[in-house]
C-alpha positions in Angstrom: -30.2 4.4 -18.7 -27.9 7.1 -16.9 -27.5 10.3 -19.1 -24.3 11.4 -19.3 -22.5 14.5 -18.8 -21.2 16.3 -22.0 -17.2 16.2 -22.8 -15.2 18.7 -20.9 -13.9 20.9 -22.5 -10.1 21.8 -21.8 -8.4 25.3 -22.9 -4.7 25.6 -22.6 -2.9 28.9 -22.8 0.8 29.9 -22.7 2.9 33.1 -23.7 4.0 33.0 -27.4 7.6 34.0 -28.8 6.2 37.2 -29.6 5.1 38.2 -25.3 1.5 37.6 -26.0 -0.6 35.5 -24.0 -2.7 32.9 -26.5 -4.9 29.9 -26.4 -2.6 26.9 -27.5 -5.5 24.4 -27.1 -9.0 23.5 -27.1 -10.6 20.7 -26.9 -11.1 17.7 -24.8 -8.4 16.4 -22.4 -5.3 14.0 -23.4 -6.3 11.7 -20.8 -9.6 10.5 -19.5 -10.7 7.2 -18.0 -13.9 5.1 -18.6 -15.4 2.3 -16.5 -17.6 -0.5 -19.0 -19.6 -1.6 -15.6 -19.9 1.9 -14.7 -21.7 4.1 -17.6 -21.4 7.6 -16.9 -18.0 7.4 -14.7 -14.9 8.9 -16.4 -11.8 10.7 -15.3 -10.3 13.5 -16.9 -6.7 14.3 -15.8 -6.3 17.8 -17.2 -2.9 19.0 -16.3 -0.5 17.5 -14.1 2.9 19.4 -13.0 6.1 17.4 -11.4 7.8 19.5 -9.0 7.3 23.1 -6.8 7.6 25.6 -7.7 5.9 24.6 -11.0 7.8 25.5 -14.4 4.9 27.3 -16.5 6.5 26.6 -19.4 6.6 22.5 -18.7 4.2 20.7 -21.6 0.5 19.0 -20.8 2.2 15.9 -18.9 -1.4 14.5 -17.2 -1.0 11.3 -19.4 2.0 10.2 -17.3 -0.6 10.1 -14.4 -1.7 6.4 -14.3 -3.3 6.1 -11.1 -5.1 8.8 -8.5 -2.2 10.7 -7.0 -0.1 13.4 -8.3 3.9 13.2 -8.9 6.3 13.4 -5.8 6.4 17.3 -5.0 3.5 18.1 -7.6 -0.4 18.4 -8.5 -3.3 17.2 -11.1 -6.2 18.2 -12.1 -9.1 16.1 -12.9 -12.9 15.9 -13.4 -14.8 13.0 -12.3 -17.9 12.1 -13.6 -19.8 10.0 -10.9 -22.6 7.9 -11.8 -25.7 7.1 -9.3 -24.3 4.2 -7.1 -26.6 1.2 -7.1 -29.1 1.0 -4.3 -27.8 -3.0 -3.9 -25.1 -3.1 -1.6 -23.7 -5.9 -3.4 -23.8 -4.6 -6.7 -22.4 -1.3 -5.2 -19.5 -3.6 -3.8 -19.3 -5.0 -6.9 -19.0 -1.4 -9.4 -17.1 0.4 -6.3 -14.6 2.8 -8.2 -11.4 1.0 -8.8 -8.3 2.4 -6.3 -5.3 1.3 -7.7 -3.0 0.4 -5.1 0.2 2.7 -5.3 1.9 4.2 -2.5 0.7 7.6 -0.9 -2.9 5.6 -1.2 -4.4 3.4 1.7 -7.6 1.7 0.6 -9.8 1.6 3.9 -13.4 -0.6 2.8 -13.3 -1.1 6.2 -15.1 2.2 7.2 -18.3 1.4 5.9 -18.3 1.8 1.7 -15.8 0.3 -1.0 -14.5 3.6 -2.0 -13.3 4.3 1.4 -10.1 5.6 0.6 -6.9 8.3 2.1 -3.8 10.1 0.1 -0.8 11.8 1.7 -2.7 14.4 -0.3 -4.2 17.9 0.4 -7.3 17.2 -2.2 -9.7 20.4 -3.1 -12.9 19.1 -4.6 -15.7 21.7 -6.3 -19.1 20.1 -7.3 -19.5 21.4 -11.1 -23.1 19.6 -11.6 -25.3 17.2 -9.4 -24.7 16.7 -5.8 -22.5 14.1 -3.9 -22.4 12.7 -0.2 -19.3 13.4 1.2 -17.9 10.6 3.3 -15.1 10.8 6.0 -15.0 8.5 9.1 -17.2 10.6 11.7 -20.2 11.3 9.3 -21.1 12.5 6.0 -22.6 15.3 4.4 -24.2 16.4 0.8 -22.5 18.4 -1.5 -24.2 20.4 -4.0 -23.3 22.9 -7.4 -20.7 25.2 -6.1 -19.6 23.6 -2.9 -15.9 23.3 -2.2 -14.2 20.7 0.3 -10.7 20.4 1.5 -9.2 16.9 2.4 -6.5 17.3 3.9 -5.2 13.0 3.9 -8.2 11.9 5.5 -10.3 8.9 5.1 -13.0 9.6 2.5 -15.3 8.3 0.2 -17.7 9.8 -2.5 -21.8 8.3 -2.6 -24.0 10.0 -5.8 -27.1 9.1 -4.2 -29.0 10.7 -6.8 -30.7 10.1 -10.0 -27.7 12.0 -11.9 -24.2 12.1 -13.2 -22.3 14.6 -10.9 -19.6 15.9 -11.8 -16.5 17.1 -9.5 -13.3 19.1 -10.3 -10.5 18.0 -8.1 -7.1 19.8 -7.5 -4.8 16.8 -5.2 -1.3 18.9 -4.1 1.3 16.2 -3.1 1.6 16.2 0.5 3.4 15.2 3.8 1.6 13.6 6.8 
C-alpha cells in the first residue's frame, strides 16, 4: 500500500479596496487530478494566468486548464504527486501517466518509457519530497529534495524509482520553438 502525500495546501493573496495586502484563500486547490490505477498520483493546478504580461488582479482560472500545458501566451502551476512506478515493464506500460493529446504536446514512447513526452514549453520543476529520475533522450539523472530543473521543450520523462510518493512543483511558461 503506497502512503500518500498530505493535501497541499494553497494560500492566495491579493490587495484589498482598502491598499492592504491580505490572504483571500486558504485551503486546498480548485483543481486537482486523481488516477484509480494509480494511488498516490494527483495533479494540483494551482494558478494558471492567460496572457503576458500577467493581470494580477485576473481571478484563480487553473480549472480552465484541462490537459498539461498552459494557455497561449501564459503559465500554470501545479504539484504532482508521483507514485513508485511498477518494477513490471508491462504493468508500467499499462499505469504510464496519461498525456492527453493536445497541441504544443508530442507524445514520444518511442525513447525508451511511456511517459516520454515534449511541450513547446519552458518547464521549471523543484522536487518538494522524495526523489525522481529525470529522463531526457541522452541519459538520465536522480533528482532529490530541493533540486530544480529547466526543460526547455525537450523530450523528457519522470521514473519514481523509489519506495515513495514524490512530489514535484512545476511552473510550464508557454513557449516558442
Amino acid at each position: 500500500m503506497i502512503k500518500e502525500l498530505p493535501p497541499v495546501r494553497r494560500i492566495v493573496c491579493e490587495i484589498n479596496k482598502e491598499g492592504k495586502s491580505v490572504i483571500t484563500e486558504d485551503g486546498p486547490p480548485k483543481h486537482n487530478r486523481t488516477a484509480p490505477d494509480r494511488p498516490g498520483f494527483r495533479v494540483n493546478n494551482l494558478w494558471a494566468t492567460f496572457g503576458m504580461p500577467a493581470p494580477v488582479g485576473d481571478p484563480d482560472r487553473s480549472t480552465e486548464i484541462k490537459g498539461i500545458l498552459p494557455p497561449k501566451g501564459g503559465t500554470i502551476v501545479k504539484v504532482i504527486d508521483m507514485p513508485p512506478e511498477p518494477k513490471d515493464k508491462a504493468e508500467r506500460d499499462r499505469v504510464a501517466p496519461s498525456v492527453h493529446e493536445e497541441p504544443g504536446l508530442r507524445r514520444r514512447p518511442e525513447s525508451g518509457h511511456p511517459g516520454f513526452h515534449e511541450t513547446d514549453t519552458i518547464d521549471y520543476a523543484v522536487v518538494l519530497k522524495g526523489e525522481v529520475y529525470a529522463m531526457v533522450d541522452g541519459g538520465e539523472t536522480l533528482m532529490k529534495e530541493g533540486d530544480i530543473l529547466i526543460h526547455r521543450a525537450t523530450n523528457h520523462a519522470w521514473s519514481n524509482r523509489s519506495d515513495s510518493v514524490c512530489r514535484v512543483l512545476f511552473v510550464l511558461v508557454d513557449a516558442r520553438n
